[in-house]
N, C-alpha and C positions, 0 to 999 in steps of 0.2 A: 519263373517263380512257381514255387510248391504253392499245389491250393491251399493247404496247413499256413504255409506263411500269409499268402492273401488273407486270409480270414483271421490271422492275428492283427494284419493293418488295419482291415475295416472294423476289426472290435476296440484296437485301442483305442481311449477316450481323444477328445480334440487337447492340444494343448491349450493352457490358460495364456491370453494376455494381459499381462498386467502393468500399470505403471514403474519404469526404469526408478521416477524420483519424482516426488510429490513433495518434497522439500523448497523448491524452486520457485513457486509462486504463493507459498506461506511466507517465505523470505522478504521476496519482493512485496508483497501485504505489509508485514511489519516495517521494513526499511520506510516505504512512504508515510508509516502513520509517526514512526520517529523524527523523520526530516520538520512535516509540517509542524509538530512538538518544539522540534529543536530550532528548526529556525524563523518560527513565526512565535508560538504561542510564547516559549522561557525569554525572546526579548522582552515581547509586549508586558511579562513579571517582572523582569528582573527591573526595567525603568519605570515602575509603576504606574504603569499607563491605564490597569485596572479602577484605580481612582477615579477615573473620566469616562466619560458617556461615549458608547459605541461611535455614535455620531462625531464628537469631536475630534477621537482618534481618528475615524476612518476621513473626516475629513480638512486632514493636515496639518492640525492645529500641534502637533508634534512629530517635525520631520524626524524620522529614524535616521538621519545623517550628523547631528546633532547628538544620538541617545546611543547606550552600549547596543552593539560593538563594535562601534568608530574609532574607539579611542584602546582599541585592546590589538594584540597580535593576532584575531581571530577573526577580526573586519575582515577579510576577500574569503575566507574560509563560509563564512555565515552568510556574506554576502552573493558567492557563487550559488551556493547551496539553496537558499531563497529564489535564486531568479531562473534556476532548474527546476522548483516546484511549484513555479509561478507557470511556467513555460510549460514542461510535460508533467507536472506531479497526477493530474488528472488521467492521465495519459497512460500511465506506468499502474496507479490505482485500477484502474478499469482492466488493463492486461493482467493483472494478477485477478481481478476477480470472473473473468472470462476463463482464463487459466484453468483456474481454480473449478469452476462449474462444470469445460469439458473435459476434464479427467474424471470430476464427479458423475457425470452423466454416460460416459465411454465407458469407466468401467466400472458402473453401478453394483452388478452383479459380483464382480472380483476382489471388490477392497474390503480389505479389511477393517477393521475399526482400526487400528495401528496407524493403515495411511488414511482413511475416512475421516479421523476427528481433524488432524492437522487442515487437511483441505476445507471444515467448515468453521474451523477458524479463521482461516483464508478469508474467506468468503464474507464471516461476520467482521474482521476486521477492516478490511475492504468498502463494504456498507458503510459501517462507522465513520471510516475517514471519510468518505466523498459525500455522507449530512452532513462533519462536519465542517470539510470544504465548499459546500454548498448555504452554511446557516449563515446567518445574520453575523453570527462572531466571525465565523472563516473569512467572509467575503469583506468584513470590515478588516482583518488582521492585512487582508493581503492589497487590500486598498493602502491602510496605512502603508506598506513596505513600500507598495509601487509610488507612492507621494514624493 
């Protein structure tokens, strides 16, 4: 190799790495704050369980086997769906906002605000869900289901 060429290597800049898809754990973000939505929070509305004292809900005084959607084609659909976010929903929550921070932190210096905002949405939606799997309502909602 020409020293002309050596010295075009060593001058050309480093290449950028940057993230392939940061789409993937904004996704998974919103998927779990839908689920808990869809199959905790819109039962506990739709059978007006909002009427009654956290306490009473959470403890049995309205089994959900009894209440919609037992009586609908969407019972094993709602019911599956429930005892995956019983099971990992915490789980999947947490990997999307770990996700979410090491791509933020890896490539601090590289993202754009393009992919930068999606990931601290990520991130804030993430939080949200696991106070509100974590609050007084989450952990009575999901008492009631487990009843």
């Amino acid at each position: 190799m020409s020293d002309a060429a050596a010295a075009t290597l060593e001058a050309s800049p480093p290449e950028v790495v940057r993230p392939r898809r940061v789409w993937p754990p904004v996704v998974l973000a919103l998927t779990c704050a839908a689920a808990y939505a869809l199959f905790f929070v819109v039962p506990y509305y739709i059978n007006g369980l909002d009427r009654y004292p956290l306490e009473d809900v959470a403890g049995g005084y309205h089994d959900p086997k009894d209440l919609w959607p037992h009586d609908t084609a969407y019972e094993r659909f709602i019911d599956m769906g429930a005892y995956l976010m019983v099971l990992m929903g915490v789980v999947f929550v947490l990997t999307a906002l770990v996700w979410s921070l090491v791509l933020l932190v890896r490539h601090r210096t590289t993202l754009g605000w393009s992919r930068r905002v999606p990931l601290l949405i990520a991130v804030a939606v993430a939080l949200g869900t696991l106070g509100w799997r974590m609050s007084t309502f989450g952990q009575s909602l999901t008492a009631w289901w487990l009843d």
